[in-house]
C-alpha atoms as one frame of an Amber mdcrd trajectory, in Angstrom:
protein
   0.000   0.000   0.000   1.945   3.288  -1.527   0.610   5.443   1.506   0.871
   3.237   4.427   3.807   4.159   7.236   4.593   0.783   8.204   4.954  -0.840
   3.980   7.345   2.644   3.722   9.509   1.539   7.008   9.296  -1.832   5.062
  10.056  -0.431   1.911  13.297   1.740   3.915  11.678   4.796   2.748  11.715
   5.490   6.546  14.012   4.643   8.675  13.451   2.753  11.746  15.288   0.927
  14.826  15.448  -2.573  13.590  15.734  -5.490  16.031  14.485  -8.316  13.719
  13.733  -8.785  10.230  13.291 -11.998   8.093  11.550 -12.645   4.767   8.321
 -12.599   6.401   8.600  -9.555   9.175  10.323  -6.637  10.687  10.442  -5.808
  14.267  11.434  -2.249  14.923  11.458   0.168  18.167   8.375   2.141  18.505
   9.577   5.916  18.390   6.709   6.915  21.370   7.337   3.750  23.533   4.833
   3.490  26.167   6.938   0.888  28.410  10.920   0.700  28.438  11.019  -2.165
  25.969   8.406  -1.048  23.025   8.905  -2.833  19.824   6.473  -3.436  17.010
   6.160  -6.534  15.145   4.632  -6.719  11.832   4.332  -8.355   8.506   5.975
  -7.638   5.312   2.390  -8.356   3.515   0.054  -5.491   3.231  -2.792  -6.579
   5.957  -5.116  -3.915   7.379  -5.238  -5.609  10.958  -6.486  -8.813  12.731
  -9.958  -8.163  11.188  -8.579  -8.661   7.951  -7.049 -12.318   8.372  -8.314
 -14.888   6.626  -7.358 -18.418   6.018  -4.399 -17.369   2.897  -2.716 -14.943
   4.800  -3.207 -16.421   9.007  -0.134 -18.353   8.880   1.958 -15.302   9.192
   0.633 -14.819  12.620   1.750 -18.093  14.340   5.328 -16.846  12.451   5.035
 -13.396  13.708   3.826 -15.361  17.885   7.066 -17.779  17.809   9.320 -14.412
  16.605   8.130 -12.361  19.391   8.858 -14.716  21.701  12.736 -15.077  20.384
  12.650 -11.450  20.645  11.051 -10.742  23.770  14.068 -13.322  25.188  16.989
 -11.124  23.178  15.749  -8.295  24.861  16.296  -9.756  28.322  11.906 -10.076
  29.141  12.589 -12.958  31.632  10.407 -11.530  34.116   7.285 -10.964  31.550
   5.822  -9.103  28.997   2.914  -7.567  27.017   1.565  -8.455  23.221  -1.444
  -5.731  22.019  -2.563  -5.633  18.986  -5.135  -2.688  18.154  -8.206  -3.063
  15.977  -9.666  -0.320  13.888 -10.184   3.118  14.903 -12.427   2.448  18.135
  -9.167  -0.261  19.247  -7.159   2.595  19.161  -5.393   1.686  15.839  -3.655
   4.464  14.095  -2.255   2.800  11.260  -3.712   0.377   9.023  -1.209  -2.181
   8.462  -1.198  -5.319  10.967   0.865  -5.100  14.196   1.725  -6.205  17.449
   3.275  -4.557  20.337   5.922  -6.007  22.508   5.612  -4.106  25.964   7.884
  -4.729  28.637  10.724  -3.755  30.892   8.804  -2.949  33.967   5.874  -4.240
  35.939   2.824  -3.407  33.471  -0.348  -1.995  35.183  -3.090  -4.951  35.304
  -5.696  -2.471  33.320  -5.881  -2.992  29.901  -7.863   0.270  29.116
């Protein structure tokens, strides 16, 4: 998608703080990190969000679940961790293009809203 952020940090059109990347994702540092460990996971396919998934294109997710788990370890999460992913606009989404947040660093707040 030629306007989306996330196919443009893909693309290297805009840089980012990369602390994985295969053939199927990237993981980069979010640049407003809401924890002390904030990274974002995402495909490399063009996929609006989890409402969007569909039997062709689900497999990436298991893929995306076993690399945050590698990278959540790398980044020294031994004593726990957060995975979000927002959905649409009322989910708090603000860009179209599917991710998943890797929170962690400190002792995380029970609330999830």
């Amino acid at each position: 998608m030629e306007n989306c952020l996330f196919c443009k940090i893909i693309a290297g059109d805009i840089p980012s703080t990369k602390v994985y990347e295969d053939d199927k994702v990237l993981a980069f540092r979010d640049i407003n990190p809401q924890a002390p460990t904030h990274i974002l996971v995402i495909p490399k396919e063009h996929i609006a969000g989890v409402d969007e998934l569909n039997a062709e294109n689900a497999a990436v997710v298991s893929h995306i679940f076993v690399k945050i788990a590698e990278i959540a370890k790398q980044e020294g999460l031994s004593g726990g961790y957060r995975v979000v992913s927002n959905i649409g606009e009322d989910g708090g989404q603000t860009v179209r293009h599917l991710h998943f947040h890797i929170l962690g660093g400190k002792k995380l707040h029970e609330g999830m809203a």
